[in-house]
TITITOR-221850 format. One line per field, with one value per residue: x, y, z of N, C-alpha, C in turn; residue number from 1. Coordinates in steps of 0.2 Angstrom, whole numbers, always signed. Each point is the difference from the previous one (the first is absolute). Layout:
n.x c(X, ...)
n.y c(Y, ...)
n.z c(Z, ...)
ca.x c(X, ...)
ca.y c(Y, ...)
ca.z c(Z, ...)
c.x c(X, ...)
c.y c(Y, ...)
c.z c(Z, ...)
n c(NUM, ...)
This chain:
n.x c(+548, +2, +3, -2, -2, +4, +5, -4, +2, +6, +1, -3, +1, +7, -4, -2, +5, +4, -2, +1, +8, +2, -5, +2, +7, -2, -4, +8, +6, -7, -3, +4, -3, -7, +0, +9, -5, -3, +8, +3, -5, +1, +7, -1, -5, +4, +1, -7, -6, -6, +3, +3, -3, -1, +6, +0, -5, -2, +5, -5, -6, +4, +2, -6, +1, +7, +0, -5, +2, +5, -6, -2, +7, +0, -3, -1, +2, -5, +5, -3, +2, +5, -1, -7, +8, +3, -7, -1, +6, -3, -6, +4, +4, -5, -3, +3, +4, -4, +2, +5, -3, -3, -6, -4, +3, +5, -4)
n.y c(+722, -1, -1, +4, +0, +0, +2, +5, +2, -2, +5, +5, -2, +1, +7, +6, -2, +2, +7, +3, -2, +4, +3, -3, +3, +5, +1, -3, +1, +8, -1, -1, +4, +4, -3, +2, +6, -1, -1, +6, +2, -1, +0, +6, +1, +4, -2, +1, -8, +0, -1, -5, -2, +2, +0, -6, -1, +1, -3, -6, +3, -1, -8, +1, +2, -4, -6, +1, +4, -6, -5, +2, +0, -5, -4, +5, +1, +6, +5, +4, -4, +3, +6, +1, +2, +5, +4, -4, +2, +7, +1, -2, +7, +5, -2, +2, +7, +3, -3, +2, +2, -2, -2, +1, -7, -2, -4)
n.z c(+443, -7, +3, +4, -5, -4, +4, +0, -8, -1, +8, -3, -7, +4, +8, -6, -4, +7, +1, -7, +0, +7, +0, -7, +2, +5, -2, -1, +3, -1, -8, -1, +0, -4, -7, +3, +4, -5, -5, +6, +0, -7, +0, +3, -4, -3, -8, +0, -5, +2, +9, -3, +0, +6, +3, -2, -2, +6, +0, -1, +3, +3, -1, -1, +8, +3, -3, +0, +6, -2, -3, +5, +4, -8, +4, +0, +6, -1, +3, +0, -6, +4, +3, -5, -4, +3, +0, -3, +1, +1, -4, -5, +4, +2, -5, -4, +4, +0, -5, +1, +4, -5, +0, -7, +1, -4, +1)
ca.x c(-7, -4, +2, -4, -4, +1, +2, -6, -6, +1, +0, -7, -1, +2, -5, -9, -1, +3, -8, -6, +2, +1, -6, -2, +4, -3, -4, -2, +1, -4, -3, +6, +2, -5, +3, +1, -3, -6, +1, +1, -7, -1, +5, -1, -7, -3, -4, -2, +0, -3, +3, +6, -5, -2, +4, +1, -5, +4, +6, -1, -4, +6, +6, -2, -4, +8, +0, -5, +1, +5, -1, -4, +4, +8, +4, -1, -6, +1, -2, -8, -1, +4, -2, -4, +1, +3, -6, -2, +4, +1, -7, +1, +6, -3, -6, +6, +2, -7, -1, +5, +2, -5, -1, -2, +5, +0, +2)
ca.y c(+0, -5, -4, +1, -2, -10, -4, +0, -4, -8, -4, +0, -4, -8, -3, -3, -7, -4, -2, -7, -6, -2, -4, -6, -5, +0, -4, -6, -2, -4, -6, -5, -1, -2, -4, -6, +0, -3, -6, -3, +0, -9, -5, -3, -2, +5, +1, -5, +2, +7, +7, +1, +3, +7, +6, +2, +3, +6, +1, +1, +5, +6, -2, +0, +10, +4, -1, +5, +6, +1, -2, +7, +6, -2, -2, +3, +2, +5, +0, -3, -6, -3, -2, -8, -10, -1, -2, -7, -4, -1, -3, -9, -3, -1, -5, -7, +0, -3, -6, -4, -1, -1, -8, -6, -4, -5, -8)
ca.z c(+1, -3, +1, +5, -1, -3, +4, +7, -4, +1, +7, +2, -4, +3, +3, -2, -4, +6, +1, -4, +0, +6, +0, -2, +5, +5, -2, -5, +5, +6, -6, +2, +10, +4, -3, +6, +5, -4, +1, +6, +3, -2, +2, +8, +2, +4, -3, -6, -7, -1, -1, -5, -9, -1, +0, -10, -2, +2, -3, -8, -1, +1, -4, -7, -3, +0, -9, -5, +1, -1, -8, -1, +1, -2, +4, +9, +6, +1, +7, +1, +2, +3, +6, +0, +1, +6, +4, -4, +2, +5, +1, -2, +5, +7, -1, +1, +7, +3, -1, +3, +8, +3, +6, -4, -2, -6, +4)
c.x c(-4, +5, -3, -9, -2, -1, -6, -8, +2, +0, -10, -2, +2, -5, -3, +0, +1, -9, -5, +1, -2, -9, -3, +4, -5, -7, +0, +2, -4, -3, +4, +1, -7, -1, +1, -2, -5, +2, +2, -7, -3, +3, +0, -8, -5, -6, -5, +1, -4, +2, +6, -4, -3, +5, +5, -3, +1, +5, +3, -3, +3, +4, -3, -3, +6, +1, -4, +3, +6, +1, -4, +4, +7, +5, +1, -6, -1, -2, -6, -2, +7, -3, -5, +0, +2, -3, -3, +6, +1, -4, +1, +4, -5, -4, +6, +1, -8, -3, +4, +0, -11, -2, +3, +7, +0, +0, +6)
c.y c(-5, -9, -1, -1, -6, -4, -1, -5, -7, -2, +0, -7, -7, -1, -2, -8, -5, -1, -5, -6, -3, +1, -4, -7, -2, -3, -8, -1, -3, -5, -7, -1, -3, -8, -5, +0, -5, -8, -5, -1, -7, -3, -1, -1, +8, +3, -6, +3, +5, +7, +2, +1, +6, +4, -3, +3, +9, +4, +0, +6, +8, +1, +2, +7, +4, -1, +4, +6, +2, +1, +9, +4, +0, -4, +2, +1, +6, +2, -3, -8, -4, +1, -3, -7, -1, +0, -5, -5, -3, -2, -8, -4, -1, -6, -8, -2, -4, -6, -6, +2, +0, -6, -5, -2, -5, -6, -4)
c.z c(-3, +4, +7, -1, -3, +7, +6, -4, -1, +7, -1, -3, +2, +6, -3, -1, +6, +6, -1, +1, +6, +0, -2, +3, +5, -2, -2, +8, +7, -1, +5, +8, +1, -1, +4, +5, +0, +2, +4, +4, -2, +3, +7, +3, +4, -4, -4, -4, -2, +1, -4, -7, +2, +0, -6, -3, +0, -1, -9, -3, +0, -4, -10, +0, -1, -7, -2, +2, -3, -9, -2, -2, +0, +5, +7, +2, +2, +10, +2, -1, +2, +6, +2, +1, +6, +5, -1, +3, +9, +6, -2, +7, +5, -2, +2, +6, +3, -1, +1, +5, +4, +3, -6, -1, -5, +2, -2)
n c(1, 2, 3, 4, 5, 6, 7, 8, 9, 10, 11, 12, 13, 14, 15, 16, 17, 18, 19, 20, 21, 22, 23, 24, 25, 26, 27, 28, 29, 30, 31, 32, 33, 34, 35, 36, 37, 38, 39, 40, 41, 42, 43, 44, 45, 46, 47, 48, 49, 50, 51, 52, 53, 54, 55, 56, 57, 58, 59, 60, 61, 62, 63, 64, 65, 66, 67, 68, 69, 70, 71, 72, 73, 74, 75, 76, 77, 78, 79, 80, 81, 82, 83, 84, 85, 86, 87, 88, 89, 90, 91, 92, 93, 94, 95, 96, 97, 98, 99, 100, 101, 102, 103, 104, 105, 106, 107)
């Protein structure tokens, strides 16, 4: 019995810590993608300069509320501001999407 229990608190303990990891994964990851979606928007002319300082900007601002939330709470992100960032995130994708495929072109 007690090896039955050992053994359910270490599988519980291996999700918990596998979770947290695979949402902070997930977040650096979209960082990165949006990132070169960003870069490739310079490189081919879909984006200016302007619109490319706003969705830095924007992207920055997200990027220092994830720090603070994280400096709050020992390093992690509690649900609630994961899902936040992920709304924030994906709010960063459609504005990107939209700016890159709007009229304005880079000369």
């Amino acid at each position: 019995m007690k090896r039955l229990i050992l053994s359910l608190m270490a599988a519980a303990l291996v999700v918990g810590t596998s979770t947290t990891s695979f949402a902070q994964d997930t977040i650096q990851q979209r960082k990165e993608n949006q990132q070169k979606r960003i870069g490739q928007g310079v490189t081919n002319g879909s984006m200016t300069a302007g619109e490319t300082a706003k969705v830095e900007h924007q992207e920055r601002s997200v990027n220092q509320e994830i720090r603070a939330d994280r400096k709050s709470n020992g390093g992690n992100l509690t649900n609630n501001e994961k899902a936040q960032v992920n709304r924030q995130q994906n709010r960063m994708s459609k504005e990107i999407y939209n700016v890159k495929h709007n009229a304005s072109k880079q000369p």
